[in-house]
C-alpha positions as CSV (number, residue, x, y, z in Angstrom):
1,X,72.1,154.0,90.1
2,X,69.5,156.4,92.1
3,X,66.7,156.7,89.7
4,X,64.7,160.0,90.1
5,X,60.9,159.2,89.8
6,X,59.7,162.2,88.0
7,X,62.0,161.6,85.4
8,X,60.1,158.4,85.3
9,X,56.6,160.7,85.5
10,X,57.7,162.5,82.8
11,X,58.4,159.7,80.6
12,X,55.4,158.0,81.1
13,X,53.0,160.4,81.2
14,X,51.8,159.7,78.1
15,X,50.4,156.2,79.8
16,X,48.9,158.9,82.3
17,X,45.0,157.8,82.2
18,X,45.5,154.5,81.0
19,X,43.6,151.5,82.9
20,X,46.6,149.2,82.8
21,X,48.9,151.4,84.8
22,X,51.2,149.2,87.5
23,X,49.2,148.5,90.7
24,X,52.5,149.0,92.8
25,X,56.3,151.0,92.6
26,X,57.5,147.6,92.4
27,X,55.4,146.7,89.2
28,X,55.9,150.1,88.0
29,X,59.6,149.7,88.3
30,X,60.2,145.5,87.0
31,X,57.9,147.5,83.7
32,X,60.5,149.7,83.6
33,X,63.8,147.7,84.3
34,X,64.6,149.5,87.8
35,X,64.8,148.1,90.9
36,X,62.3,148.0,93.4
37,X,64.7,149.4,96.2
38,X,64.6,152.5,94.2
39,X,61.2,153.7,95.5
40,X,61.5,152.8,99.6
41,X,61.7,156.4,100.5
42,X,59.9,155.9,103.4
43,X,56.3,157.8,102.7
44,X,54.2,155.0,102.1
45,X,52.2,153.8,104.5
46,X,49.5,151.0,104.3
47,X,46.3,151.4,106.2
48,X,46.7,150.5,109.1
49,X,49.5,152.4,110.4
50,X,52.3,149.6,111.5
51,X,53.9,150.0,114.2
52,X,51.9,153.1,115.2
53,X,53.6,156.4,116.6
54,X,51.0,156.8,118.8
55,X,51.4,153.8,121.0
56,X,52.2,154.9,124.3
57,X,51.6,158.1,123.8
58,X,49.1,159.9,126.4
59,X,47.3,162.5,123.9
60,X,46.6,162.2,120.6
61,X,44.8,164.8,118.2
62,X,43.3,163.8,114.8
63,X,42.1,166.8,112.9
64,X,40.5,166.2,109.2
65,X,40.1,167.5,105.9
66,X,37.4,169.8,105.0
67,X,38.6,173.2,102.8
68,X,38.3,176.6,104.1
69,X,34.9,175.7,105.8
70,X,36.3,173.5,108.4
71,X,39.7,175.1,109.4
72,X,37.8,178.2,110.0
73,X,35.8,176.6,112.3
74,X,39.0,174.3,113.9
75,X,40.8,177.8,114.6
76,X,37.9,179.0,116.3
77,X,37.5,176.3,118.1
78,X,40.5,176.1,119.4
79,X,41.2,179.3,120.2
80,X,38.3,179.2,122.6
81,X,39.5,176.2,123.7
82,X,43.1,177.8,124.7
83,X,41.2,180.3,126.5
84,X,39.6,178.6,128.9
85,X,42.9,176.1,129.7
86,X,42.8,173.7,127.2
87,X,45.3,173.6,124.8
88,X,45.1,171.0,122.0
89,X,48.6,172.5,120.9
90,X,49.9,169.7,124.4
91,X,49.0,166.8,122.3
92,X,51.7,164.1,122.2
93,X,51.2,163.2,118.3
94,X,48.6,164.9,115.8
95,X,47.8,164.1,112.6
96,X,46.3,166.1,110.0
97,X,44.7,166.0,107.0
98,X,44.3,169.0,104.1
99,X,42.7,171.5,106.3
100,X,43.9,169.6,109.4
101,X,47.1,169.8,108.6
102,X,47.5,173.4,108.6
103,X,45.8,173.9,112.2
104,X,47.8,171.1,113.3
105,X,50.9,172.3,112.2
106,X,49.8,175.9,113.8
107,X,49.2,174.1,117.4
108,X,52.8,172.2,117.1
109,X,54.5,175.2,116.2
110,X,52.9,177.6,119.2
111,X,51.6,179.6,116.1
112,X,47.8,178.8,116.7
113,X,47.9,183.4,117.5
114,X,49.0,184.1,114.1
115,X,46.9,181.6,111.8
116,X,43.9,183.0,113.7
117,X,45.2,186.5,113.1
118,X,45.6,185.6,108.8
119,X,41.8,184.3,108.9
120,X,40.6,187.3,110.9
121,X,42.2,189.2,107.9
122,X,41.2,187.2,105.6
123,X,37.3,187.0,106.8
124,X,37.4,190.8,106.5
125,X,39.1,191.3,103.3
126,X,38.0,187.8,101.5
127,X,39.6,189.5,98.5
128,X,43.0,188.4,99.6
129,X,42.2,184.8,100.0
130,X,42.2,185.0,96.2
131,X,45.5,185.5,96.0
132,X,46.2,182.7,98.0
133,X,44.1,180.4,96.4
134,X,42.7,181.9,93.1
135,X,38.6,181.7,92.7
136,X,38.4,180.7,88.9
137,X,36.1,179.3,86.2
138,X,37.4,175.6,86.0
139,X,38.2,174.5,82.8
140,X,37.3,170.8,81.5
141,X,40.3,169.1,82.9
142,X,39.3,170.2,86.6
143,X,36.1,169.5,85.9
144,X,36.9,165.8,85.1
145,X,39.4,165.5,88.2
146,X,36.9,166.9,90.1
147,X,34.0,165.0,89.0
148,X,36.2,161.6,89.6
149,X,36.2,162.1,92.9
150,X,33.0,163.1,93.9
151,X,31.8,159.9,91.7
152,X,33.8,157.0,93.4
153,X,32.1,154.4,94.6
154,X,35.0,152.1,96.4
155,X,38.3,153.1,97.6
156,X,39.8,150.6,95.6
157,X,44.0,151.5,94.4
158,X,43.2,151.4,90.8
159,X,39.6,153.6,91.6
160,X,42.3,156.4,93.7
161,X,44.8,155.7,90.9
162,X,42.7,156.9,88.6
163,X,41.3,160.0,90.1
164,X,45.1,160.7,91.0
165,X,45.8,160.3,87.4
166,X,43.2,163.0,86.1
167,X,44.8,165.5,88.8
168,X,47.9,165.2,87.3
169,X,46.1,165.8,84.1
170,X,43.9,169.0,85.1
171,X,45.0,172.2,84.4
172,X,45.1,174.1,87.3
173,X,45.4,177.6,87.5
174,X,48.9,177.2,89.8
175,X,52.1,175.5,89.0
176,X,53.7,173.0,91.2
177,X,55.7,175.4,93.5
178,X,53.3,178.8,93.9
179,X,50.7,176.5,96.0
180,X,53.4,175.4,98.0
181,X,54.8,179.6,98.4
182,X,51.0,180.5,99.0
183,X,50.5,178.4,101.8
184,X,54.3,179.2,103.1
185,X,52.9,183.0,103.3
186,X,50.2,181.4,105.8
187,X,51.5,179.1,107.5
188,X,55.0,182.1,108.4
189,X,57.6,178.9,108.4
190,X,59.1,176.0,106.2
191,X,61.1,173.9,109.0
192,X,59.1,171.1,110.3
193,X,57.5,172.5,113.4
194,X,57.4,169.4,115.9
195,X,58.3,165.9,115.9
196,X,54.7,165.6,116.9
197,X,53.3,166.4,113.2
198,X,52.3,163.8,110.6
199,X,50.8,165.2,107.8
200,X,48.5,163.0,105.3
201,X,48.2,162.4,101.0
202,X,48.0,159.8,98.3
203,X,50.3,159.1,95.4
204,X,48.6,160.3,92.5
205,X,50.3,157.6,90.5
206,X,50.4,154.8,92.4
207,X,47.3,155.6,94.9
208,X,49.5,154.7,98.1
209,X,48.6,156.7,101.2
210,X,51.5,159.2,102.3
211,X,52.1,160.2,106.1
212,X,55.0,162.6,106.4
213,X,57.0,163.4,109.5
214,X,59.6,165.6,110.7
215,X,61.9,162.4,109.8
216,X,61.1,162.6,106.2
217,X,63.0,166.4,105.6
218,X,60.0,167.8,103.9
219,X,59.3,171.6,104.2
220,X,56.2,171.6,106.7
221,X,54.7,174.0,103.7
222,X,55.3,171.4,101.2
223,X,53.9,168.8,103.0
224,X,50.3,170.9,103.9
225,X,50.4,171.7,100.3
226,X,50.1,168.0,99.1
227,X,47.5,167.0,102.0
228,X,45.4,170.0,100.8
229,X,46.0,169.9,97.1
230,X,42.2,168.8,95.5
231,X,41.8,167.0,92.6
232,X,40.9,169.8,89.7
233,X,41.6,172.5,92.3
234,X,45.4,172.8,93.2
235,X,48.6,171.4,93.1
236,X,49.1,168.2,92.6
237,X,52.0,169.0,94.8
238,X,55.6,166.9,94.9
239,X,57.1,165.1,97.8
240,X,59.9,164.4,97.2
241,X,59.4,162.3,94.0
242,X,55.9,161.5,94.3
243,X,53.2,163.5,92.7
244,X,50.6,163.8,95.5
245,X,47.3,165.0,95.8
246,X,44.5,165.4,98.7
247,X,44.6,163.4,101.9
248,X,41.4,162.7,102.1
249,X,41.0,161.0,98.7
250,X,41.0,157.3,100.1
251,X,38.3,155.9,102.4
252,X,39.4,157.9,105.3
253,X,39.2,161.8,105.6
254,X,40.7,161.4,109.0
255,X,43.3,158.7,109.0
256,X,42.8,158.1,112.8
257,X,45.0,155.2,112.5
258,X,48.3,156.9,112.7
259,X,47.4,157.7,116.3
260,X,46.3,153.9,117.3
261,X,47.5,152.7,120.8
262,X,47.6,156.4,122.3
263,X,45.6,156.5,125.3
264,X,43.0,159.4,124.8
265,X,42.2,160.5,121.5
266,X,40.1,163.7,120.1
267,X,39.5,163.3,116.5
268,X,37.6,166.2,114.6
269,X,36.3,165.5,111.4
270,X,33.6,167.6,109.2
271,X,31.4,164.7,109.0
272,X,29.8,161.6,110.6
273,X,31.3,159.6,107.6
274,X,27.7,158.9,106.4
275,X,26.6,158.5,103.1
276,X,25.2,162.2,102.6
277,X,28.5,164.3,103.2
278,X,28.8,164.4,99.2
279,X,25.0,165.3,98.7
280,X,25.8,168.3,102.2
281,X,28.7,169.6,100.0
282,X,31.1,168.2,102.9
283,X,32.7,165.6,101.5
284,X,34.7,165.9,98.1
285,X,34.8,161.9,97.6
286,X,32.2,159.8,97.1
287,X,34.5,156.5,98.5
288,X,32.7,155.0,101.7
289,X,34.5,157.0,104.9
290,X,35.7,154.8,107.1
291,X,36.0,156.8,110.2
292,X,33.3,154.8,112.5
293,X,35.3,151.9,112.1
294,X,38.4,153.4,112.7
295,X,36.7,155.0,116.2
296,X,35.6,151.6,116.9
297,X,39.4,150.1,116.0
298,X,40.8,152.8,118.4
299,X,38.2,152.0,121.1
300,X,39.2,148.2,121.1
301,X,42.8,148.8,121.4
302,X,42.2,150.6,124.7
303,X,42.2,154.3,123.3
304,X,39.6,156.4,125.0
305,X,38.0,158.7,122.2
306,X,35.9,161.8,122.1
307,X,34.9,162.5,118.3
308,X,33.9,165.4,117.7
309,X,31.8,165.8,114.0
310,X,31.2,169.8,113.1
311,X,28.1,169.5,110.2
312,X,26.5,172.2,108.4
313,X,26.8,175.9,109.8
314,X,22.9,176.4,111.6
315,X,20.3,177.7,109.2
316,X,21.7,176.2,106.1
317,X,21.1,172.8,104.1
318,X,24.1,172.3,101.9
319,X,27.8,173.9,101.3
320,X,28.2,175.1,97.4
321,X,31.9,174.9,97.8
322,X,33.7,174.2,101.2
323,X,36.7,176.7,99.9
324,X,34.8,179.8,99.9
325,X,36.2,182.2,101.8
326,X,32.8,183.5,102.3
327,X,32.4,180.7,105.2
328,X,35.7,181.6,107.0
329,X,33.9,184.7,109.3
330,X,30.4,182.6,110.2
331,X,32.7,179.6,110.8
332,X,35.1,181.3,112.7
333,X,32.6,182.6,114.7
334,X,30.8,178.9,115.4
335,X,33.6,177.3,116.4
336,X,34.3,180.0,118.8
337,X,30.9,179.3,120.6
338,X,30.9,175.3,120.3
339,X,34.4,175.3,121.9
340,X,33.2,177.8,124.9
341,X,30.1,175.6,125.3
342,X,32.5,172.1,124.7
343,X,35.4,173.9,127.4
344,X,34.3,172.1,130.2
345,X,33.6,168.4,128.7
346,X,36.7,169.1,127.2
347,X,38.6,170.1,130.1
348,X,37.9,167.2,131.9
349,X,39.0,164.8,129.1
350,X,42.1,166.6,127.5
351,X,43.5,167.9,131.1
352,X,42.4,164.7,133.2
């Protein structure tokens, strides 16, 4: 018998923020008399990525999470980028995460014109980002899902688990499907652009990490809306039957090792994965970031890598909230000059 698991979400969600929850599906399931088989639907995926898509692969492109803030700046970057010959869009897997995974589903798809076209709208009318993604007050229950992640300590399951646990609790101001209609009207499509595409989240039950692909028949709108939905902010958003929330709450913001074994790899994250990123604003968990190992794991396997770590906009000291859309103009506008200074360097190592 097929056993639908938010039936089983539902039913238990009065155990919701307790500390004894099941450390697994299969635990979760032997609790509950089903059988373990029930839950393979193929979206889990232990860190490290095994066996990797990327090996063999000649180009690899790991974008990361960072809000409004940091996909203004990717666009702009990479629209410079395109003008002067390189196009990231010729990468042979990417993976993205929350913000990543809507510029990386826009350089798949051949639709990097029209994202930059919404943001230039957007930057000039900010007032219609708020109907994408309502600016509101948050109430108590964001403000504890919120506040869970920013305070972790250790990416242990049962920390992600619980934070997981509080976004499923926190009333946000969208149901489960508008998020995923808002960023339909931004993204233009629902089909799975490329088999190129992995997206990135986290089981807000369980705390597994989630990489979707084309293979997984997700709508590629449903898929950006988990990576991106923030604890306390939006979503959680459903995949299929899992409840998932934010890619980037886990120890990596980047997951750089979906693309281990390719043989060149540019990975773009927000920060160095130092301790400060919370303190900056950058960073929306406190869990250590692993993403100097993972450069170092992709160096040893043979990848050559060029990471390239964006930071604070010049002349200020901290971000207040990295989904303003008071930051997509100046951020546009950055990334447009760092990737006509970066088109040469770049040229050499993405063309070579």
């Amino acid at each position: 018998m097929k056993i639908n698991r938010r039936g089983l979400l539902l039913a238990g969600s009065g155990l919701a923020l307790a500390s004894s929850l099941p450390a697994s599906h299969a635990e979760a399931a032997k609790s509950r008399g089903v059988s373990a088989a029930s839950w393979d639907d193929g979206l889990s995926h232990p860190i490290p990525y095994r066996p990797s898509p990327g090996a063999g692969k000649e180009r690899g492109l790991v974008l990361g999470g960072g809000g409004t803030y940091l996909l203004s700046w990717m666009v702009g970057y990479s629209h410079a980028l395109k003008s002067k010959g390189v196009d990231l869009g010729q990468a042979d897997i990417v993976v993205g995460t929350s913000a990543g995974s809507f510029l990386g589903a826009a350089l798949v798809s051949g639709r990097l014109w029209r994202l930059r076209a919404e943001f230039d709208v957007l930057a000039e009318f900010p007032k219609l980002f708020a109907e994408l993604m309502p600016q509101i007050a948050p109430n108590a229950s964001q403000v504890r899902a919120a506040k869970m992640s920013v305070d972790a300590r250790n990416a242990r399951p049962e920390t992600i688990r619980a934070i997981g646990h509080a976004a499923m609790a926190a009333r946000n101001p969208d149901n489960l499907a508008s998020y995923p209609k808002a960023v339909e009207r931004l993204l233009g499509e629902t089909a799975w652009p490329s088999p190129k595409l992995f997206t990135t989240a986290n089981d807000c039950y369980t705390g597994e990490r989630i990489v979707v692909s084309h293979e997984d028949n997700i709508p590629i709108n449903v898929a950006c809306a988990a990576s991106s939905s923030l604890p306390g902010g939006m979503g959680p958003t459903f995949l299929k039957d899992r409840l998932c929330m934010d890619g980037g709450i886990c120890q990596t913001s980047t997951h750089s090792d979906v693309v281990s074994g390719v043989k060149r790899a540019l990975i773009i994250s927000l920060t160095d994965g130092g301790s400060d990123a919370v303190k900056l604003g950058l960073r929306t968990s406190g869990m250590p970031n692993t993403l100097q190992q993972e450069v170092k794991d992709l160096k040893a396997g043979g990848t050559k890598v060029k990471l390239k770590i964006v930071g604070l906009l010049p002349g200020i000291s901290k971000v207040d909230s990295i989904v303003d859309p008071k930051w997509i103009s100046p951020m546009m506008k950055w990334g447009y000059e760092r990737g006509l200074a970066d088109a040469q360097d770049m040229n050499q190592f993405w063309n070579a």
